[in-house]
N, C-alpha and C positions, 0 to 999 in steps of 0.2 A: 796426670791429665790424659782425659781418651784422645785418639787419634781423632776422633771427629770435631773435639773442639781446639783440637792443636789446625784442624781446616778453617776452623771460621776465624781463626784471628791468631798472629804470630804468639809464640809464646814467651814470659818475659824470661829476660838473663837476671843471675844475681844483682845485678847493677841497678835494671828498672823495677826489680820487686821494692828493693831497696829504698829507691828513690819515691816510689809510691808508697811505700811504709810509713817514709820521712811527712811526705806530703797531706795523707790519711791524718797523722795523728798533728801535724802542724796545725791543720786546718778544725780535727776536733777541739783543738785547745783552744783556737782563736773564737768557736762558735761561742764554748763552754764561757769565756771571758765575757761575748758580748750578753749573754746569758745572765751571768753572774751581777752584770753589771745594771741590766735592765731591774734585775730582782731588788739589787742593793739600792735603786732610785726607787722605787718604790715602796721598797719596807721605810726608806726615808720622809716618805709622805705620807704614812700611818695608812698605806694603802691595802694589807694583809690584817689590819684590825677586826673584830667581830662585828662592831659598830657597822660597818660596810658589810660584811659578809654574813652575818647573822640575819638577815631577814630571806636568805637563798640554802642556807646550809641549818640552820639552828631550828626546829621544829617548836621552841619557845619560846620563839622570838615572834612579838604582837605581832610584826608585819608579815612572816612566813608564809600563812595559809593564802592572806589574799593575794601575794605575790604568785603563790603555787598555782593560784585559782586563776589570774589573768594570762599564766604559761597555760594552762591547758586548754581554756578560749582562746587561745591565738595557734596553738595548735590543730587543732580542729578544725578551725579556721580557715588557715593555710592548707591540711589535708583535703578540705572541702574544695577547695578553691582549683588545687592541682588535681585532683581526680577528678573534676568537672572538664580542665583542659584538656589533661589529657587523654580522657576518650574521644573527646571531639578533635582536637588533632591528630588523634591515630584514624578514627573515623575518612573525616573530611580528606587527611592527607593522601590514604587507600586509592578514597575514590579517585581523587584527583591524578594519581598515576597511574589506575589503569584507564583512566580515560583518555590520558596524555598516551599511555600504550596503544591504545583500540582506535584514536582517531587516527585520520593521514595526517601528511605532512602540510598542509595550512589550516586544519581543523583543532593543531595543538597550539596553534600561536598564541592564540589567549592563555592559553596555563602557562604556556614557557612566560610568559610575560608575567604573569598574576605570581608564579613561582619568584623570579626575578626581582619583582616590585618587593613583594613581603618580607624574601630572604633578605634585601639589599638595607630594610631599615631596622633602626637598631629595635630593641623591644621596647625599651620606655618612652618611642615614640609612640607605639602603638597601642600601649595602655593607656597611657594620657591622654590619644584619642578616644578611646571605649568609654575610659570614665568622664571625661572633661566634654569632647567636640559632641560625642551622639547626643549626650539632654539638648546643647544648644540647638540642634538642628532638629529636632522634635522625637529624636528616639527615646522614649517615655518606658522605664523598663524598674522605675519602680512597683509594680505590682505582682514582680516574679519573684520566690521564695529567694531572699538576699538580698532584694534590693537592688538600686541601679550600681555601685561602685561593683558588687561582686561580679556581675556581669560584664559591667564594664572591664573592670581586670579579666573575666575568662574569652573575651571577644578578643584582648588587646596578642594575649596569653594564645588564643587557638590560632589567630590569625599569620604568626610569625613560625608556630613550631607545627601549623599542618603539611607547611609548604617544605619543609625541613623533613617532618616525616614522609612526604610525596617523594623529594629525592630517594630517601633514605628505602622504601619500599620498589622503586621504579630501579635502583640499584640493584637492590636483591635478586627482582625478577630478571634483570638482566642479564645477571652473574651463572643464572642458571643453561645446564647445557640446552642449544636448541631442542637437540633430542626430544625433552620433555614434552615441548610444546606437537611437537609430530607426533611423537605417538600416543598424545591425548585425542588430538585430531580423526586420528586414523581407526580410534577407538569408536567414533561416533561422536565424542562430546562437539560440542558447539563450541565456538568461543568464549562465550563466557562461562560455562560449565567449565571450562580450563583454567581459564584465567583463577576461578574460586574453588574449583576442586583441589588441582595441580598446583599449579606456580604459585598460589598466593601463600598457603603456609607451609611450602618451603622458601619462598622469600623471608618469612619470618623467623624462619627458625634461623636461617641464613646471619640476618642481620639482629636477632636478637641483641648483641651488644650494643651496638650502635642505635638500637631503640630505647633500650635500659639508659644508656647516659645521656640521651636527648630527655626522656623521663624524670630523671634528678635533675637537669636544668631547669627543666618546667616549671618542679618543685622550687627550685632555688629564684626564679623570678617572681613569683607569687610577693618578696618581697619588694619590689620596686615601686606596688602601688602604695605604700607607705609614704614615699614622696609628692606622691600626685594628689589625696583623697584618704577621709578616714576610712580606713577598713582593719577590724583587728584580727590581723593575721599576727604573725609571732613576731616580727621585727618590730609592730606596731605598737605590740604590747610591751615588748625589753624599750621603747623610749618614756612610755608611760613609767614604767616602773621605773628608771633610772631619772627623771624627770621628778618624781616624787621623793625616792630616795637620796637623789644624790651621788647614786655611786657607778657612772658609768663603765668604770673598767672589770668591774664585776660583774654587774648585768650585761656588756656584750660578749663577756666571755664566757658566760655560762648559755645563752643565747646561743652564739658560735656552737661550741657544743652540743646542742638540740640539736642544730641543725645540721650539722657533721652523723649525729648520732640516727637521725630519720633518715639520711642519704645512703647511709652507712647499710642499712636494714632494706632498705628498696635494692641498693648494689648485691644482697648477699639473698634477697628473693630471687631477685633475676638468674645468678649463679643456682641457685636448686631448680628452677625452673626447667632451666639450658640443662641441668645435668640429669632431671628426668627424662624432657626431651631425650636426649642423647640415648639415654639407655632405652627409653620405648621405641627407636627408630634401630640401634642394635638390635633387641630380642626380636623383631620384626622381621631385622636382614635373617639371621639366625635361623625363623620359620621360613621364610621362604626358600633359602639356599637349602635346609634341612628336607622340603619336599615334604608329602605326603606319608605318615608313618604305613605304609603296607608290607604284609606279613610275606614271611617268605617260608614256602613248603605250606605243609600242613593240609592236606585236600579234604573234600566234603565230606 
């Protein structure tokens, strides 16, 4: 063990390796049991038969293709649905913080409030308002490509995670030193030439993380309007299909895994993204501390 991680936390004696050895492998055994036991109830229900699982895994099995075909409409679907929110919440959220930035202090009361209000309900209040309350009050929005439920879910979807995204950028920008903002100023930019030259994408680069996993929520609410309204997004499609088949512990677990495996694939963009970033903002530092290459000696 290095000295610096014998600073961050005492080191154990034979006694507590021991006793966490014991506990480690107590604890793996008790998992593996409940494990074992979960499997053994259900091999008991003919629940691991083909019969169930052949129309997800068997490519000969009559029901395969249109099963395949209903996941990949509901995938698309869902993809549609959360790339639609989330521009418009990264969008709306932007503005919303720097305007909450640029106003004074009673000119932001409305956003701190609007922020407040939005953050404070859950989201499938807010979808069920999109798709259910705006027709009855006369928001008529079948004649936009999707239809009224799609909109409705991206209205319910942009309205809960712009205000989310507005912390989550008004954070960034604040975390940065004042410094920045001065000797933007002093350069001649305006304020808002600052705010959108300067601070705004290094608040992003800032918080990248915390926008990548507000981003896979997004994705992950897409299915709530499932419960509200038909729209076939991918959860919408695994009850169709399980609903015909019969075989719900199959189809949400293979379902689950889609949606583990989409999540999976946005968490591991972000990470390339950030790590380009990172290296394009090094080689940057690099030139500029490196100066000007001029020759030394040599005369006319």
């Amino acid at each position: 063990m290095s000295r610096q991680e014998s600073v961050l936390y005492d080191a154990q004696g034979p006694k507590s390796r021991r006793r966490t050895l014991i506990g480690t492998v107590i604890a793996v055994l008790v998992l593996a049991g409940l494990v074992g036991l979960v499997l053994k109830r259900l091999a008991d229900r003919d629940q691991f038969s083909m019969e169930l699982w052949g129309p997800w895994i068997d490519p000969s099995n009559e029901s395969f293709d249109s099963v395949w075909r209903l996941v990949r409409e509901g995938i698309e679907n869902t993809l549609k649905a959360a790339a639609v929110a989330m521009v418009l919440s990264i969008v709306l959220g932007t503005l919303i913080a720097v305007a909450r930035l640029s106003l004074g202090r009673v000119g932001r009361i409305p956003l701190i409030a609007l922020v407040e209000l939005f953050r404070g309900l859950p989201v499938v209040i807010l979808v069920y308002f999109g798709v259910r309350v705006l027709p009855t009050v006369g928001v008529d929005l079948r004649g936009l490509p999707g239809g009224q439920v799609f909109w409705g879910l991206i209205i319910g979807l942009t309205a809960y995670n712009m205000v989310v995204f507005a912390e989550i950028v008004r954070a960034g920008i604040a975390s940065l030193p004042s410094g920045q903002r001065e000797a933007a100023l002093a350069t001649g930019l305006t304020r808002g030439q600052t705010m959108r030259i300067v601070l705004l994408p290094q608040a992003f680069r800032t918080m990248l993380p915390a926008i990548i996993s507000q981003l896979v929520v997004v994705l992950k609410d897409t299915s709530l309007v499932t419960f509200i309204a038909n729209f076939d997004e991918l959860l919408s499609q695994g009850k169709v299909i399980q609903r015909n088949l019969d075989n719900p512990i199959q189809t949400f677990f293979i379902i689950g895994l889609l949606y583990i495996a989409i999540n999976y694939a946005l968490s591991r963009l972000a990470t390339y993204i950030e790590a380009r970033q990172g290296r394009a903002s090094s080689s940057a530092a690099e030139v500029t501390d490196a100066g000007p290459n001029v020759p030394v000696g040599g005369g006319a």
